[in-house]
C-alpha positions as CSV (number, residue, x, y, z in Angstrom):
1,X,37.6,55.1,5.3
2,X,36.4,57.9,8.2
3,X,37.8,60.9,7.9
4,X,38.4,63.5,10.5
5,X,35.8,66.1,10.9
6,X,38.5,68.2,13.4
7,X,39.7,69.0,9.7
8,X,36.4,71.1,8.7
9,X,36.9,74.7,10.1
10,X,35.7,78.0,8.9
11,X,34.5,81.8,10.0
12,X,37.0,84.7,10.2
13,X,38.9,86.1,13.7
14,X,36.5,88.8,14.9
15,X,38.6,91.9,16.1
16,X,36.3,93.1,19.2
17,X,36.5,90.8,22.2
18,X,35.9,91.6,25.5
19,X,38.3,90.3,28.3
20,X,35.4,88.5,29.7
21,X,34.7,86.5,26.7
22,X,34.9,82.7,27.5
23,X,35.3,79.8,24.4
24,X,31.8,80.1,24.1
25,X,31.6,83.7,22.7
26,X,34.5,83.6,20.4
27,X,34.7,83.6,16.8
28,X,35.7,80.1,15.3
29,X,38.7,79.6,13.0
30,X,38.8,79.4,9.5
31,X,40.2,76.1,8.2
32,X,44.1,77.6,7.3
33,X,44.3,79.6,10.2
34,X,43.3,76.8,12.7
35,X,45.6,74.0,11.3
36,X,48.1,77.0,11.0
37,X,48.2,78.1,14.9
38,X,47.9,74.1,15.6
39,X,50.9,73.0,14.1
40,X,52.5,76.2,15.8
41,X,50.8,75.1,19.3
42,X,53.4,73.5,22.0
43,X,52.2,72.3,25.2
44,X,54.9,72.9,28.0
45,X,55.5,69.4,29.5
46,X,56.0,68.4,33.5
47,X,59.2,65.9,33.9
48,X,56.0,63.8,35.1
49,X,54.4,64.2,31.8
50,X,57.7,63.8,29.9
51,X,58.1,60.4,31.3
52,X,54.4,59.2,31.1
53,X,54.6,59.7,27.3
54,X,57.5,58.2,26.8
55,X,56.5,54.7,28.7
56,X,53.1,54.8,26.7
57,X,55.2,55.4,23.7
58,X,57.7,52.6,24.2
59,X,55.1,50.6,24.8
60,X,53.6,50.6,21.2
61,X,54.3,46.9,19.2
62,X,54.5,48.9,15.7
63,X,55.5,52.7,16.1
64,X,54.3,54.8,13.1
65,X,55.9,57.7,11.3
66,X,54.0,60.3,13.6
67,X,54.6,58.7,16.5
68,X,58.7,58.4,15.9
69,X,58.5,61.8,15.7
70,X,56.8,61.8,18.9
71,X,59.8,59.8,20.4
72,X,62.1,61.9,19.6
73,X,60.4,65.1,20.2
74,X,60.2,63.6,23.6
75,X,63.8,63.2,23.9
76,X,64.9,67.0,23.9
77,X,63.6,67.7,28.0
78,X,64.3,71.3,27.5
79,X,61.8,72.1,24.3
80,X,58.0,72.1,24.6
81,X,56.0,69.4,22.7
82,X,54.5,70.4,19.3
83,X,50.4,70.0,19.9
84,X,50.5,67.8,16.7
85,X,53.1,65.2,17.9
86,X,51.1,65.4,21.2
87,X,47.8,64.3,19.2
88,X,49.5,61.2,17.4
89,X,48.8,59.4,20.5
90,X,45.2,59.8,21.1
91,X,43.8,56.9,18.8
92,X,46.1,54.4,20.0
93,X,44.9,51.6,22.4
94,X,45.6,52.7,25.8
95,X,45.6,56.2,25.4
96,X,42.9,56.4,27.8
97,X,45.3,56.1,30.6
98,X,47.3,58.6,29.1
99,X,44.7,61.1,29.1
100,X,43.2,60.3,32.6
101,X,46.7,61.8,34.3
102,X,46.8,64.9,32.0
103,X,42.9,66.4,33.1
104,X,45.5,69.0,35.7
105,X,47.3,70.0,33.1
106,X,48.2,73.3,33.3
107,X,47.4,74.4,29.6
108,X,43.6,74.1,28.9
109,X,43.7,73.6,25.3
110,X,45.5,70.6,26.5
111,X,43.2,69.8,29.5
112,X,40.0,70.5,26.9
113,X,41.8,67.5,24.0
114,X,42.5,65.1,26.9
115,X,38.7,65.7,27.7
116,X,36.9,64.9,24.5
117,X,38.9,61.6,24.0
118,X,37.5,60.6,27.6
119,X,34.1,61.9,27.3
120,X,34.3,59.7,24.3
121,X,35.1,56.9,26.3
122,X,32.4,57.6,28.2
123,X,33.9,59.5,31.5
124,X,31.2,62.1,32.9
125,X,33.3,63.9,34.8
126,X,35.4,65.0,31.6
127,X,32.1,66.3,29.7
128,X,31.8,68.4,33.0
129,X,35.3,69.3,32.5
130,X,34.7,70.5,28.9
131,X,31.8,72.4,30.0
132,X,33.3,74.2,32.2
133,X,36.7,74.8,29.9
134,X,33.9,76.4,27.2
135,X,32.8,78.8,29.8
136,X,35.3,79.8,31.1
137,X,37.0,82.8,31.0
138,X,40.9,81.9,32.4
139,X,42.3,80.8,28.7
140,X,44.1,83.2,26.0
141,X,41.9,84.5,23.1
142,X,43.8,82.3,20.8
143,X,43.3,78.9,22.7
144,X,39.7,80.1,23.3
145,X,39.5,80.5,19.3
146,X,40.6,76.9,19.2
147,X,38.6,75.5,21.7
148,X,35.9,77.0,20.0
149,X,37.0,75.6,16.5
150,X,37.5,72.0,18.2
151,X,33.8,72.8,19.2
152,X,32.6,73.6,16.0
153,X,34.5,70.4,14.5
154,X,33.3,67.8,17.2
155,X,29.4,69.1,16.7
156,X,29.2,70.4,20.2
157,X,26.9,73.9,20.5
158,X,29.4,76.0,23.0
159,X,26.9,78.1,23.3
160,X,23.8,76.0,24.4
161,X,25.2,72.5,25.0
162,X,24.9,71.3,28.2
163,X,27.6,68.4,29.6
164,X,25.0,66.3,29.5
165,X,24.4,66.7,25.9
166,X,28.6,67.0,25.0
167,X,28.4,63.5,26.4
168,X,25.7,62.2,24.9
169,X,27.0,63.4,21.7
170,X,30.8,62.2,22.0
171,X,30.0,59.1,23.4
172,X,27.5,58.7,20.0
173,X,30.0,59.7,17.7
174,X,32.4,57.4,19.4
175,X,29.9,54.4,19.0
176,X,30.7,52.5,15.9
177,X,27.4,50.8,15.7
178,X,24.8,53.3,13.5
179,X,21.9,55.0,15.1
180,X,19.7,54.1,12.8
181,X,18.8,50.1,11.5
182,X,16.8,49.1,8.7
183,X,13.4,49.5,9.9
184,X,13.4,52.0,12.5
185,X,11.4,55.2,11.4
186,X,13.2,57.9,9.7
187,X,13.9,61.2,11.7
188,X,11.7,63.9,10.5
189,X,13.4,67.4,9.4
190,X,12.8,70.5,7.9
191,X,16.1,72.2,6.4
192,X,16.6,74.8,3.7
193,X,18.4,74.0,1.0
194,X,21.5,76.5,-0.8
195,X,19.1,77.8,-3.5
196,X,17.1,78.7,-0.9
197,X,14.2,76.3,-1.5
198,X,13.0,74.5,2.0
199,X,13.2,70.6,2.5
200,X,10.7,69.1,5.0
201,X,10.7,65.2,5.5
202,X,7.1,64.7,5.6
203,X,6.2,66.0,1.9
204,X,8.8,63.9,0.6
205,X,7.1,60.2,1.7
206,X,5.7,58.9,-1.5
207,X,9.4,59.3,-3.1
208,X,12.5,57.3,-2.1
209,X,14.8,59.6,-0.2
210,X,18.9,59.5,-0.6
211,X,20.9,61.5,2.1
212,X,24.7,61.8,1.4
213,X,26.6,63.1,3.9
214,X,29.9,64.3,3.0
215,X,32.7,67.2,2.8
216,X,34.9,69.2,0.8
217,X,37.6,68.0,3.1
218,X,37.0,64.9,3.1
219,X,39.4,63.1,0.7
220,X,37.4,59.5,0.6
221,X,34.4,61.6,-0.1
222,X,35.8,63.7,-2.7
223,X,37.6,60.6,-4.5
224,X,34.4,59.0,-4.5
225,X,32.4,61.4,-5.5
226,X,32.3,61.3,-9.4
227,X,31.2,57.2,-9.0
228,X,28.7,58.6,-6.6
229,X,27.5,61.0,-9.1
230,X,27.6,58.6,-11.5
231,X,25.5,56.1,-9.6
232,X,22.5,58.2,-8.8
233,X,21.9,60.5,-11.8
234,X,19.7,58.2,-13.9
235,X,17.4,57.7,-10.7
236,X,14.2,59.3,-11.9
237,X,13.0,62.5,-10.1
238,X,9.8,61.5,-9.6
239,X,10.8,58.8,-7.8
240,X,14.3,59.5,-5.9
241,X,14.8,62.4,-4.2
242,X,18.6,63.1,-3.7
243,X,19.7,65.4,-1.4
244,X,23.4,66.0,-0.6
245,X,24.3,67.0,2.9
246,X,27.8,68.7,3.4
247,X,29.3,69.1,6.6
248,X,31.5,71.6,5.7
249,X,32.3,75.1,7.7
250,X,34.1,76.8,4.7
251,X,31.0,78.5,2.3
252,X,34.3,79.0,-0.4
253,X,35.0,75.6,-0.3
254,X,32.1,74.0,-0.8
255,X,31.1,76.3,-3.4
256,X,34.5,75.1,-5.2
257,X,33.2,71.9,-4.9
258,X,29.9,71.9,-6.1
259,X,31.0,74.2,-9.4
260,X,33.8,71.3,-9.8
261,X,31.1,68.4,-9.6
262,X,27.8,68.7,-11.2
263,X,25.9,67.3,-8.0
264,X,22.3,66.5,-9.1
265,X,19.0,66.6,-6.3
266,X,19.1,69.2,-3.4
267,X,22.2,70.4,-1.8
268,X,21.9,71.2,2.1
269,X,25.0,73.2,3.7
270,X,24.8,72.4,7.8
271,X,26.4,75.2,8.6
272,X,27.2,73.4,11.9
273,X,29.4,70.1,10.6
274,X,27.9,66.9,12.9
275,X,26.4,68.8,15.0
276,X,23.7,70.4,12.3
277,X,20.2,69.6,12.6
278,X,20.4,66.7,10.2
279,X,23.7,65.0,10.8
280,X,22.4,64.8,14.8
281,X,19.6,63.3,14.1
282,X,21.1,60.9,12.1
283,X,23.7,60.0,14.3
284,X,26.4,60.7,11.6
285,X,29.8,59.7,12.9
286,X,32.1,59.2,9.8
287,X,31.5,60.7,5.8
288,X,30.6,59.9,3.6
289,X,27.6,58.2,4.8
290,X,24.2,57.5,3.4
291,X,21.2,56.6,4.2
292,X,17.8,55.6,2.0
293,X,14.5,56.0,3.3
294,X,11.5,54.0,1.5
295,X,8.3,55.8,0.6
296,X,6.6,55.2,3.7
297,X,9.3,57.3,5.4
298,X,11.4,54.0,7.0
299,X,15.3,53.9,6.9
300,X,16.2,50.7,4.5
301,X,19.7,51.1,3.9
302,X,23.1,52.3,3.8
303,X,23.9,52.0,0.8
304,X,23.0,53.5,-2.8
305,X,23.1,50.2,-4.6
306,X,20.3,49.0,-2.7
307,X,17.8,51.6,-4.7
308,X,17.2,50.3,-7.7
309,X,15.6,47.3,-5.7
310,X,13.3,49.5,-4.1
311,X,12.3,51.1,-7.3
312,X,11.5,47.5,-8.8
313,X,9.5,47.0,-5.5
314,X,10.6,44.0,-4.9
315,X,12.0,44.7,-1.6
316,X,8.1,45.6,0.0
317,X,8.6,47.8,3.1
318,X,8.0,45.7,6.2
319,X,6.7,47.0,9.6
320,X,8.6,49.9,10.9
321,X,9.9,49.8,14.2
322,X,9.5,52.5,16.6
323,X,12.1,54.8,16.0
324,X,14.0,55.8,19.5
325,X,14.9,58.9,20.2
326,X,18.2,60.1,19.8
327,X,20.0,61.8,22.6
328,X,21.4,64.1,20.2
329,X,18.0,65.6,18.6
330,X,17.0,68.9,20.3
């Protein structure tokens, strides 16, 4: 089950911004505050608009819960929309459309969600739109706080990214096929990890390596966590390295999480969700996700089961393939 990483979100509102400051120089959100403003958030709607969500919406076979309350927000022509009834729609078949008349739009927090589904889908023109939405300077400090947190959330770097690389990286997190296939050569990487001890990929070959990607937000992740724990504790440490990547924003949470769970191996904070050093180069698109790397430094699975056959060594690393580059490693 993927879980949404719009849902990771952490920093604190800084209180001295210039009026030139653009998306890009803004402060992110923390987690409360940004789910807090968004359900508060209503987009002012065009008769035009009005009408075009309600065919698409009419047009569903099997309505769900969020999207009834969609209908009948829709229903009231004299009310704005609430952004979160507006978002119900964005993973449905067809939304495409949808999105492709609301890029004039006159609110750009709107324009700049509308965007990033159609970058995803892979639309250039949008990721120009989005690049231009981060820089400028037109929208309220509040929606330029949010754009910044849907930034933050979607692993694009507002401050360096350039639309080439926002759609290269949405169109990669859209892609449900992985990056990386047993075989192909393992990204290298250096990190640091929270005790302050550094990680580099190359002094680990020798040693089977585990990478877990997850969150404290993630529910699957959490839920699963104690089997997970469970499953790769008796691994020996001479042998396994495990190393535990979070994607979280929020340094409180995932500090409640590790003293809740007694996580053995490495723990790596990103700092920057999927768009961290380690999660790009992995092409992480969902959590929890893992990946095991052989000694020889070649990805061999997804999954943790599989490592107890690599210690028996009966699965003998074949020849690696060459590893392609990924459009979302600096």
């Amino acid at each position: 089950m993927k879980t949404s990483f719009c849902l990771a979100l952490t920093f604190v509102f800084s209180t001295h911004v210039s009026l030139a400051d653009t998306a890009a120089d803004v402060e992110v959100l923390p987690q409360q505050k940004f789910m807090k403003l968004l359900e508060s958030y209503k987009f002012k709607l065009e008769p035009g608009d009005r009408k075009l969500l309600v065919d698409f919406v009419q047009q569903v076979p099997e309505p769900n819960p969020e999207l009834a309350k969609l209908q009948k927000a829709l229903g009231d022509a004299d009310k704005a929309l609430d952004a979160r009834h507006f978002f119900a729609i964005l993973d449905l078949e067809g939304s495409q459309s949808v999105c492709s008349k609301l890029t004039d739009h006159s609110d750009p927090l709107l324009r700049f969600v509308v965007n990033l589904y159609l970058t995803k889908a892979g639309d250039d023109n949008a990721a120009t739109a989005i690049h231009k939405l981060i820089h400028s300077e037109k929208p309220t400090l509040p929606q330029k706080r949010l754009i910044k947190t849907f930034c933050l959330a979607y692993g694009i770097r507002a401050e360096s990214d350039s639309s080439k690389q926002i759609s290269e990286l949405l169109v990669a997190l859209a892609d449900k096929a992985p990056k990386l296939k047993p075989g192909d050569i393992a990204p290298s990487f250096k990190a640091t990890d929270i005790s302050g001890k550094s990680l580099d990929s190359e002094q680990l070959k020798g040693r089977i390596v585990l990478l877990h990607f997850w969150a404290s937000f993630c529910g699957p992740c959490m839920a699963q966590m104690d089997d997970v724990i469970d499953e790769v504790k008796g691994f020996p440490p001479d042998k396994v390295v495990i190393i535990f990547v979070s994607l979280d924003f929020d340094r409180q949470a995932f500090d409640k999480a590790l003293k809740k769970h007694e996580f053995p191996g490495r723990n790596v904070l990103s700092e920057a969700g999927v768009g961290g050093d380690i999660p790009r180069a992995y092409g992480v698109n969902f959590i929890p996700y893992d990946v095991i790397i052989d000694i020889q430094g070649i990805v061999r699975s997804k999954s943790i089961k599989d490592i107890p056959e690599l210690l028996s060594g009966e699965a003998a690393p074949k020849t690696a393939k060459p590893g392609k580059e990924s459009a979302l490693t600096r």
